[in-house]
KEKE-3310 file (N, C-alpha, C; in steps of 0.2 Angstrom, whole numbers, plus 5000, padded with zeros to 4 digits):
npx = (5520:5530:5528:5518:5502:5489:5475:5465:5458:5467:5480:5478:5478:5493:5501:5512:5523:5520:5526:5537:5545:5545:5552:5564:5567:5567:5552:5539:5521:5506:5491:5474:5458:5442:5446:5453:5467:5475:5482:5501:5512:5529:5548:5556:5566:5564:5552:5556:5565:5554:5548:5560:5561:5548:5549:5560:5554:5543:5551:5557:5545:5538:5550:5550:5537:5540:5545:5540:5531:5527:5542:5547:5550:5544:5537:5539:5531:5519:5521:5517:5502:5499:5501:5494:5480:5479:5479:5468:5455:5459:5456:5444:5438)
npy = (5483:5476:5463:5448:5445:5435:5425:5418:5406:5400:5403:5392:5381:5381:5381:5374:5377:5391:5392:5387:5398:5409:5406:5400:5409:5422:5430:5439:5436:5439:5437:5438:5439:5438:5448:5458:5462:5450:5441:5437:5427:5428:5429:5419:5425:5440:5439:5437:5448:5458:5456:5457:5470:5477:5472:5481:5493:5492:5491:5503:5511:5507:5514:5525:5529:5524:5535:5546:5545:5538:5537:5528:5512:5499:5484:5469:5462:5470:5481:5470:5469:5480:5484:5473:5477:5490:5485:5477:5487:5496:5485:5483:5494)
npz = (5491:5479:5468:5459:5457:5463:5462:5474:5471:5460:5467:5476:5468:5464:5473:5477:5471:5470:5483:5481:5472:5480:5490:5482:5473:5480:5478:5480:5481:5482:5489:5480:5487:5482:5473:5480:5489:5501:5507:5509:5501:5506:5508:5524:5528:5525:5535:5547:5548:5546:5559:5568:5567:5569:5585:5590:5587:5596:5607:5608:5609:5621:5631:5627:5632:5648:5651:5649:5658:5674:5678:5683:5679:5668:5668:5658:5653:5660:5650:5639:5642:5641:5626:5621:5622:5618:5605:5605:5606:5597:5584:5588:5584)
capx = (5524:5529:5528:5513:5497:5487:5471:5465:5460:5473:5486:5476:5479:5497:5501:5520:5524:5523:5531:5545:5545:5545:5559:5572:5569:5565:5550:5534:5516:5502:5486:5469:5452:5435:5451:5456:5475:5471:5487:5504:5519:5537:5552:5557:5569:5561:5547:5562:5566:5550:5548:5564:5560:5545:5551:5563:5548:5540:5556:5557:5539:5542:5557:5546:5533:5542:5551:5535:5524:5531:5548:5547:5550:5538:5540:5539:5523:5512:5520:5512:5498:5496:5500:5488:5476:5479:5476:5461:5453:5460:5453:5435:5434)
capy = (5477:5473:5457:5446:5445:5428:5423:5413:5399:5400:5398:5384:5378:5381:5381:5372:5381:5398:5392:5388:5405:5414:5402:5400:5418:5426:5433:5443:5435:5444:5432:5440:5434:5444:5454:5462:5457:5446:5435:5437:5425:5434:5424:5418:5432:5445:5438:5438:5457:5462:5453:5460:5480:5477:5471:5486:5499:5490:5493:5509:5512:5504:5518:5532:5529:5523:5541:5551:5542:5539:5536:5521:5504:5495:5478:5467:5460:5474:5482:5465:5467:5489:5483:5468:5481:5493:5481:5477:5493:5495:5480:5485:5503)
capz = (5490:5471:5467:5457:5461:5464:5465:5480:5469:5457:5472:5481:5464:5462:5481:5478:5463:5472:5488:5478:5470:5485:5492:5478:5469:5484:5476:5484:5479:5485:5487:5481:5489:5479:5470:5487:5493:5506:5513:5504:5503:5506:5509:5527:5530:5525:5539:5551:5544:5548:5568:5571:5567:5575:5591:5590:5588:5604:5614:5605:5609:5628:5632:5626:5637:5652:5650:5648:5664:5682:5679:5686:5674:5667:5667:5651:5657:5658:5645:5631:5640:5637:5619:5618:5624:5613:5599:5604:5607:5588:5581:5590:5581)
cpx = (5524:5528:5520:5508:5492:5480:5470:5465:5465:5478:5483:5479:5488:5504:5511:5525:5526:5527:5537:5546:5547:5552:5565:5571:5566:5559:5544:5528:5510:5497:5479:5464:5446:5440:5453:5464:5472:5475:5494:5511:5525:5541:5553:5561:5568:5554:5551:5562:5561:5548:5551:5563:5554:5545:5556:5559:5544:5544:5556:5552:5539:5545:5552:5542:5536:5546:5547:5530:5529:5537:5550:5547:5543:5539:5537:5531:5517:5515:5516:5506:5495:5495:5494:5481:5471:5476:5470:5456:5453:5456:5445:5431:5433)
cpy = (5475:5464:5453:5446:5439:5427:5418:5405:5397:5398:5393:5377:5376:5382:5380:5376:5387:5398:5392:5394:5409:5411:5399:5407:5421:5432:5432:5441:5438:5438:5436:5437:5441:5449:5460:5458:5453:5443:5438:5432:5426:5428:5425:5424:5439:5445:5439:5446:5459:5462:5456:5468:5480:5476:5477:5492:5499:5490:5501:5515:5511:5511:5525:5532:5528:5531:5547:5549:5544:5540:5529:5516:5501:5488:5473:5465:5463:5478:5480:5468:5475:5487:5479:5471:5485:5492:5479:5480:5495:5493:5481:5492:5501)
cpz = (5483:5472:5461:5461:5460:5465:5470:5477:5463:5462:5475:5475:5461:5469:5481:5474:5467:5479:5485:5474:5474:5488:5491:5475:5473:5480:5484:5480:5483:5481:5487:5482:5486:5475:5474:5487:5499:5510:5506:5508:5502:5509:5517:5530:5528:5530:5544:5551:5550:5557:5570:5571:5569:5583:5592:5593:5594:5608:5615:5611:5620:5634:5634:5632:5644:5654:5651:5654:5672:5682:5679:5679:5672:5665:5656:5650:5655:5652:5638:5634:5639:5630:5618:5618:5618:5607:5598:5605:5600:5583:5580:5587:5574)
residu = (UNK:UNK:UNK:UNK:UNK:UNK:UNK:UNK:UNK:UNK:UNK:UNK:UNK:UNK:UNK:UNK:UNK:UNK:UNK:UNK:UNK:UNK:UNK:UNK:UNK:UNK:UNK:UNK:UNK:UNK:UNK:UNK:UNK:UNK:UNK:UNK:UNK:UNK:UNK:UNK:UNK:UNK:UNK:UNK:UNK:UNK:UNK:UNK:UNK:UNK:UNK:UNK:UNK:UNK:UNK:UNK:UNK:UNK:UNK:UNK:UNK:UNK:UNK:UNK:UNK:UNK:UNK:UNK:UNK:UNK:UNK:UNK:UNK:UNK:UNK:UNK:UNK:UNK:UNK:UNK:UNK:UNK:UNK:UNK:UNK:UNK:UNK:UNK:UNK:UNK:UNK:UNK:UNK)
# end
């Protein structure tokens, strides 16, 4: 991600300043915590952006599997809950 890099108290400090940065110059801040990246602020539609090609990846992803298992459908349902699964399976290792 280009964009500047921020300290955490720096931006607590500067909090409106870089929203407005990110939301008239569509710029990209990257908020450091112990000099790690930590959180970073992107403009609105490039948050958008990102939901929608994820949500794609997950129909994508969806397709795949429903084509490689039974045959059968899988409903929307239990597909969030195989993913929310998955993620926490993830999270736990």
């Amino acid at each position: 991600m280009d964009g500047e890099t921020v300290p955490l108290v720096a931006a607590r400090n500067q909090l409106g300043q870089l929203v407005g940065r990110v939301r008239h110059g569509h710029e990209q801040i990257v908020i450091s915590e112990y000099g790690e990246p930590a959180a970073a602020l992107i403009p609105v539609e490039e948050l958008e952006e990102l939901r929608r090609l994820r949500d794609e990846a997950d129909i994508a992803d969806a397709r795949a599997r429903d084509a490689s298992e039974t045959g059968e459908p899988m409903t929307h349902e239990d597909f969030m809950a195989q993913l929310e699964g998955e993620d926490r399976r993830a999270a736990a290792s």
